[in-house]
Residue, then its C-alpha position, 0 to 999 in steps of 0.5 A: x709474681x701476681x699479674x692481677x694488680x698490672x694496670x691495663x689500659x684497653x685500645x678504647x681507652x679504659x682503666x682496667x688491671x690484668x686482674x679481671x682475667x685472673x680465673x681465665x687462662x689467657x695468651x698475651x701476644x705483642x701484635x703489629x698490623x704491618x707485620x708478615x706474621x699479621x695473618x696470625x691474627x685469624x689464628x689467634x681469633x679463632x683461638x678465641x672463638x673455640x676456647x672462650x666459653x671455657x674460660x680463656x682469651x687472647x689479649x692483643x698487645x699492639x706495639x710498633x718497637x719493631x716500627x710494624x704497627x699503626x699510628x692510632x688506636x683507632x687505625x689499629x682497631x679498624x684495622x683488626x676487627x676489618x682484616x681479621x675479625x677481631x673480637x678478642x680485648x686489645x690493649x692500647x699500643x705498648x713498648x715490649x722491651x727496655x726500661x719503659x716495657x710495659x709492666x706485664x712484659x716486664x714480668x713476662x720475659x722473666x719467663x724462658x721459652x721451651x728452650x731455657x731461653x727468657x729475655x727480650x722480645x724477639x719479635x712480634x706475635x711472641x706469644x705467652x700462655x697465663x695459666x690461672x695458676x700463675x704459671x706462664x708458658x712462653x711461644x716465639x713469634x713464629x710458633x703460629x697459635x694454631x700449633x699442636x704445642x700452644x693447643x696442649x698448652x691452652x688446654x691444659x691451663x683451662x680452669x677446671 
């Protein structure tokens, strides 16, 4: 499957496609502020911060499937960028599983974990790695961002 074409809309509100990350390689995590794996939001942040110079970036999926995120865009980014520090491109708030997930997710849990396992979303903070291949690596949610298995993983998708 091609992401590229994947329609986008960011937590302010702009049009874009999962194209304009196409040479990167990017973690797509389904986050919630009021989650107990929230502080994982520093993790991913400083994820972001060591590897964006080389070609990477996390982008933050809010959604409240799990009834653990806030109302509004603008709670939601307050939220983030005071708590955390958040920098990395956030989308506006999206559903994860069932016939109305948004189309990345639906192409994503496609994708089985180091297990074998693909299918719903489990949880918040499931994490996915898009190499610019195309090649898509899958992380349950309490692999943490800072694990030895999502650095090898991230460092090997850099582009070349």
């Amino acid at each position: 499957m091609a992401y590229e074409d994947i329609a986008i809309t960011t937590l302010q509100g702009e049009h874009t496609t999962f194209g304009q990350f196409a040479d990167k390689a990017v973690l797509v995590v389904n986050v919630a502020s009021r989650c107990g794996l929230a502080p994982q939001y520093e993790q991913l942040e400083a994820l972001q911060r060591q590897y964006a110079d080389r070609g990477f970036t996390v982008l933050g999926f809010p959604s409240n499937q799990f009834l653990q995120e806030l109302g509004s865009a603008e709670a939601i980014s307050e939220y983030c960028s005071t708590t955390w520090g958040v920098t990395f491109p956030m989308s506006e708030k999206v559903r994860v599983n069932g016939k109305h997930a948004h189309p990345l997710y639906q192409e994503l849990t496609k994708a089985p974990d180091d297990s074998g396992k693909a299918g719903r979303i489990m949880w918040n903070f499931e994490k996915f790695l898009i190499a610019p291949d195309g090649t898509v690596r899958r992380f349950r949610p309490t692999t943490k961002p800072d694990d030895p298995q999502v650095i090898e993983a991230i460092e090997a998708a850099l582009p070349r």
